[in-house]
C-alpha positions as CSV (number, residue, x, y, z in Angstrom):
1,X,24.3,0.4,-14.7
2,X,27.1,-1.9,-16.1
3,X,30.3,-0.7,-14.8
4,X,32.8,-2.8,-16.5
5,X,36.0,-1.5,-18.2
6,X,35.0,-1.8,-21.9
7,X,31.5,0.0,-20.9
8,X,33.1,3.0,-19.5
9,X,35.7,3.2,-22.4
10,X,32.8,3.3,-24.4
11,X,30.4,5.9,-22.2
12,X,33.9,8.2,-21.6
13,X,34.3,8.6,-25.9
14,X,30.6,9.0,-26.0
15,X,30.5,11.9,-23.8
16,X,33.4,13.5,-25.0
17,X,32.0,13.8,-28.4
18,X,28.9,15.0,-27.5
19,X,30.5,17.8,-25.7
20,X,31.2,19.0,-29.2
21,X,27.7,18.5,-31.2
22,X,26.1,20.0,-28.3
23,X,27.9,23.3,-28.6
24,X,27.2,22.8,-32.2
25,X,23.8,22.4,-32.2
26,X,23.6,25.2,-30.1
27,X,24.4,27.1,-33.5
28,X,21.8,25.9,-35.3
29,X,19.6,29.0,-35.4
30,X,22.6,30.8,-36.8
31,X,22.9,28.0,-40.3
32,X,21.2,31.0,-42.4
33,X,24.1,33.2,-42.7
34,X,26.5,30.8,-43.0
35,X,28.7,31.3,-46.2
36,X,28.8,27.3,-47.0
37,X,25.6,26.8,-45.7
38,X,23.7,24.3,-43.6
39,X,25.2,20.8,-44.9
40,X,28.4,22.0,-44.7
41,X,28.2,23.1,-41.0
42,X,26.5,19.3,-40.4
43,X,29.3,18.2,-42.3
44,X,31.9,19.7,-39.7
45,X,30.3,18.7,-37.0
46,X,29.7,14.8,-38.3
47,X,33.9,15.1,-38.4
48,X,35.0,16.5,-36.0
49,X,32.5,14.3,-33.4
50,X,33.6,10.8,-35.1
51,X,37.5,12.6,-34.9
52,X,37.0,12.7,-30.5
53,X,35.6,8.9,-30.5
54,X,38.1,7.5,-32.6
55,X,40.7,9.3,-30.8
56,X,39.2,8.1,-27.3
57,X,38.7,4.6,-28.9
58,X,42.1,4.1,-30.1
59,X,43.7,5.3,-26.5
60,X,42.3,2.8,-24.7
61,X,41.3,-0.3,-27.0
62,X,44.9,-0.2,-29.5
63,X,44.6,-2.2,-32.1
64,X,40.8,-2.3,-33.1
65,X,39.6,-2.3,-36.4
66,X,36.8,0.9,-37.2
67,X,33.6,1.0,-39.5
68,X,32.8,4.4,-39.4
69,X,29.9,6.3,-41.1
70,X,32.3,9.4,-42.2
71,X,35.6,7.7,-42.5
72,X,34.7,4.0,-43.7
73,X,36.6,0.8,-43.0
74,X,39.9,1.1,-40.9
75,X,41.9,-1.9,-40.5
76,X,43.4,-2.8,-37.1
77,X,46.2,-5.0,-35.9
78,X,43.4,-7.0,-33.6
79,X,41.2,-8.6,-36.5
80,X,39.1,-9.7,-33.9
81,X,37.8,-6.5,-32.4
82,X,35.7,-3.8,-34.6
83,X,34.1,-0.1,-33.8
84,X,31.0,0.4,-35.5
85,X,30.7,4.3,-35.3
86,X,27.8,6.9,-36.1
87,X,29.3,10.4,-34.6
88,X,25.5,11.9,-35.4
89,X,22.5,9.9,-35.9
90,X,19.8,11.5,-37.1
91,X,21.1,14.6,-39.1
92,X,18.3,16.4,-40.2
93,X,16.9,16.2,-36.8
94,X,20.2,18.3,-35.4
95,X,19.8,20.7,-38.6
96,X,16.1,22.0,-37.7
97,X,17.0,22.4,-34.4
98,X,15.1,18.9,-33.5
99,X,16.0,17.7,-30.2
100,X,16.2,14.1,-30.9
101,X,19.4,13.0,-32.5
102,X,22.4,10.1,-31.1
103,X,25.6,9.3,-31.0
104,X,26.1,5.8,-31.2
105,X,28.8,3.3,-30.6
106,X,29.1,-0.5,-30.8
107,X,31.7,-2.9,-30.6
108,X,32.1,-6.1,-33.1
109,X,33.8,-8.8,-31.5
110,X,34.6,-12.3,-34.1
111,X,31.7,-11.4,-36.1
112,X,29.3,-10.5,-33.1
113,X,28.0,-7.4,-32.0
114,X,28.8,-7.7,-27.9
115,X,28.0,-4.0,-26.9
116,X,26.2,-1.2,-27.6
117,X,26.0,2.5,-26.4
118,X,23.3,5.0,-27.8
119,X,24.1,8.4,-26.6
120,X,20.5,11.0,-26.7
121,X,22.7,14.2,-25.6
122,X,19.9,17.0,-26.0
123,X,17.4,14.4,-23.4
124,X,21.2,13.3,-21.3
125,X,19.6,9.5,-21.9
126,X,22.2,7.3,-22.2
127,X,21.8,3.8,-23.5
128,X,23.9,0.8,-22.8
129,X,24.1,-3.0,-23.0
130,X,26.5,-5.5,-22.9
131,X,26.1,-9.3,-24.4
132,X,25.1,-11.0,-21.0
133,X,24.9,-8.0,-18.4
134,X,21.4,-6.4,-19.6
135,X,20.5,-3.3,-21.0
136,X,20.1,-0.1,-19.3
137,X,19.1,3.7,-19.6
138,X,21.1,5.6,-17.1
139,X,20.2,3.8,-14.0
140,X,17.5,2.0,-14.6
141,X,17.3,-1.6,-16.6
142,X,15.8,-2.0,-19.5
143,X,13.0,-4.3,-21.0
144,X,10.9,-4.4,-23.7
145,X,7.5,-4.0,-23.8
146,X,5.0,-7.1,-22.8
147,X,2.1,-6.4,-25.1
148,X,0.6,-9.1,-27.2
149,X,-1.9,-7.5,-29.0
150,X,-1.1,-5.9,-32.1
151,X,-4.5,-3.8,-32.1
152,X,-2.3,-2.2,-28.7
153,X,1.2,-2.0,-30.5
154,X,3.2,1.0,-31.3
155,X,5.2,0.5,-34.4
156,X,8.6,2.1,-35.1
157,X,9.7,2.8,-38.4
158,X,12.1,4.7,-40.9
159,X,11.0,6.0,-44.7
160,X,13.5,5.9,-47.4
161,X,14.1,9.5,-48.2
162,X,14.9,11.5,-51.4
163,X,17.8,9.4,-53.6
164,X,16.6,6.6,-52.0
165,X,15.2,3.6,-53.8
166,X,12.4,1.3,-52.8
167,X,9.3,4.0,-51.5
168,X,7.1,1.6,-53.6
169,X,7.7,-1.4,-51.4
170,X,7.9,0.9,-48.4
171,X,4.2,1.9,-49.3
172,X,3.2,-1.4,-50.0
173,X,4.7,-2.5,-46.2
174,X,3.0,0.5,-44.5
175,X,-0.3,0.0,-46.0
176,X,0.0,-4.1,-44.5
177,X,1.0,-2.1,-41.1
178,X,-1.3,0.5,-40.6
179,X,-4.7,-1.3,-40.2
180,X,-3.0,-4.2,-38.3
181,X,-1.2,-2.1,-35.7
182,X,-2.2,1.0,-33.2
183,X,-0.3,3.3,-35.0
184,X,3.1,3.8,-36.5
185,X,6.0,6.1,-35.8
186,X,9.1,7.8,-37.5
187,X,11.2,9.8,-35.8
188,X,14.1,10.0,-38.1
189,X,16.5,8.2,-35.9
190,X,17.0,4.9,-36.3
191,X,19.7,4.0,-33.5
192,X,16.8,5.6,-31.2
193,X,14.0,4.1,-32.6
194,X,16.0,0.7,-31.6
195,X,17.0,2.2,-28.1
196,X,13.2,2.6,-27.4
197,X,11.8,-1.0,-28.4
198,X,14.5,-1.8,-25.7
199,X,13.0,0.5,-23.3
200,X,9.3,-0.8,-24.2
201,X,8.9,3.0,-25.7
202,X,7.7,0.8,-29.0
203,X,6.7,-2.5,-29.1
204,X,8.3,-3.1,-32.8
205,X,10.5,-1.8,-35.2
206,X,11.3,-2.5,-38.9
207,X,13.9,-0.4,-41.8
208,X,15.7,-0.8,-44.6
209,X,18.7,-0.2,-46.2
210,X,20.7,0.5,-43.2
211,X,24.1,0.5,-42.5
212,X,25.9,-1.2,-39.7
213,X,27.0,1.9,-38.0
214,X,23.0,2.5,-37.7
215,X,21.9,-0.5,-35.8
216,X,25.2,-2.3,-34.5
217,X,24.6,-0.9,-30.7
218,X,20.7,-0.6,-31.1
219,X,20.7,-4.9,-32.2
220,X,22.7,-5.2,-28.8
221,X,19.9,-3.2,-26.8
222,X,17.1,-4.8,-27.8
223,X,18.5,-8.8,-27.3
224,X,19.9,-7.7,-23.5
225,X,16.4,-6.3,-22.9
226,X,14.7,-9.8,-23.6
227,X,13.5,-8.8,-27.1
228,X,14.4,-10.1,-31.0
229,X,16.2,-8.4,-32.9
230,X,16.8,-10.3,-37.0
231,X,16.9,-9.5,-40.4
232,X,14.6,-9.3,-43.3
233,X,17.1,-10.0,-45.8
234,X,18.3,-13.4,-44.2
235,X,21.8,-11.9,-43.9
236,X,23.9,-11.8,-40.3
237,X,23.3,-8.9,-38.4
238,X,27.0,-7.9,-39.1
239,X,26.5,-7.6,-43.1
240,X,22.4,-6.9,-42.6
241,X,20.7,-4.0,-44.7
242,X,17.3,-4.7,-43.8
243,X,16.4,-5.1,-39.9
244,X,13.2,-5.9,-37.9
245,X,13.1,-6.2,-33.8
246,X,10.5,-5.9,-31.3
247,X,9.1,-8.0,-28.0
248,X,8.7,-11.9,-29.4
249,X,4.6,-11.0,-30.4
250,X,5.4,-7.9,-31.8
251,X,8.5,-9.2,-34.0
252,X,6.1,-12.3,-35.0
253,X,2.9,-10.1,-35.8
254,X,4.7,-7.4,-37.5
255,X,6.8,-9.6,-39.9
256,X,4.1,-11.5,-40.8
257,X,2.1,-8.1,-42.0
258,X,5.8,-7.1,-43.7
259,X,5.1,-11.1,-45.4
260,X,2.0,-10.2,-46.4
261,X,2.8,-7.0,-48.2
262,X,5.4,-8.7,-50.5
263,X,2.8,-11.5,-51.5
């Protein structure tokens, strides 16, 4: 595991906010008779997580700047030195009683993600990397996955939902992926879905429309485990909407599918 001080400020707020959504999604089973109902009760327990890690954050790193998912942009005195916060990734997950959902946490330094943490509370697998000390889950390092064979490739993904726009081009992309690829995945978690090309769980991953908070520690996962991680909107990965990562076949077969659906 990497044990230096910026990891284990990181790991420490982690914890400490999961401590909280666990206890909440303990609850879940009871969203029916609640008087506000269920998106309220998600709501609460968005704020109240992102409230601990900021806290934590702000104790022992003064100064740094904060793009959170609940809160926005705060400004800090270090303009060097950014959080990139999501206090619950993959909400509708944690409101079925779905045990796969994250907390994740990433630090921005001069325009560079440098190190990611990626919190699965209900499995206790914690995923960390830091730019030029690997990539690990708990105790054990992480690489991605050594397949060169699309026909044997595992394919990550995430579909735009209701209010969202492009589930035309989405279509389009998935019907260039599906006959190209073993199969396809979505699991409704994108800081995950990242997590496990790391781990060689998937071989390749693509979304769109994200937000920083989303992929900021994932990005940082997959480079320390010896994949590539880029955009499909030419944009830097700290102003990216539309991401794509995998091993270095798998990032090269499945963009060129992606290519091939926008033709």
């Amino acid at each position: 595991m990497i044990r230096s001080p910026l990891m284990n400020v990181m790991t420490d707020a982690v914890m400490k906010a999961s401590r909280s959504l666990k206890r909440d999604f303990g609850e879940v089973e009871n969203l029916q008779v609640l008087a506000k109902g269920p998106g309220d009760f998600v709501s609460k327990a968005d704020h109240k997580a992102e409230a601990i890690l900021r806290e934590s954050l702000e104790k022992a790193r003064p100064g740094y700047g904060f793009v959170m998912e609940e809160s926005g942009v705060v400004h800090g005195t270090d303009e060097s030195n950014r959080w990139h916060i999501d206090p619950l990734d993959g909400t509708h997950n944690f409101l079925r009683g779905i045990p796969h959902w994250n907390i994740s946490v990433a630090l921005e330094r001069d325009n560079q993600f440098i190190a990611g943490v990626v919190y699965d509370a209900a499995k206790d697998e914690m995923f960390m990397a830091e730019k030029g000390k690997g990539a690990y889950v708990n105790n054990r390092r992480l690489r991605v996955s050594g397949r060169v064979d699309p026909t044997e490739m595992l394919i990550g993904t995430g579909v735009p939902h209701i209010g969202k726009g492009g589930h035309g081009q989405y279509l389009r992309e998935l019907a260039a992926v599906m006959p190209r690829f073993s199969n396809v995945r979505r699991m409704g978690c994108a800081a995950l879905d990242l997590a496990y090309v790391a781990a060689g769980r998937f071989d390749a991953y693509w979304e769109r429309d994200l937000n920083t908070w989303d992929f900021a520690a994932g990005s940082v996962l997959v480079r320390e485990a010896g994949g590539i991680f880029g955009t499909l909107d030419g944009k830097p990965a700290t102003s990216a909407r539309d991401v794509i990562c995998g091993n270095e076949a798998a990032e090269t077969a499945l963009r060129a599918a992606l290519k091939m659906a926008a033709a």
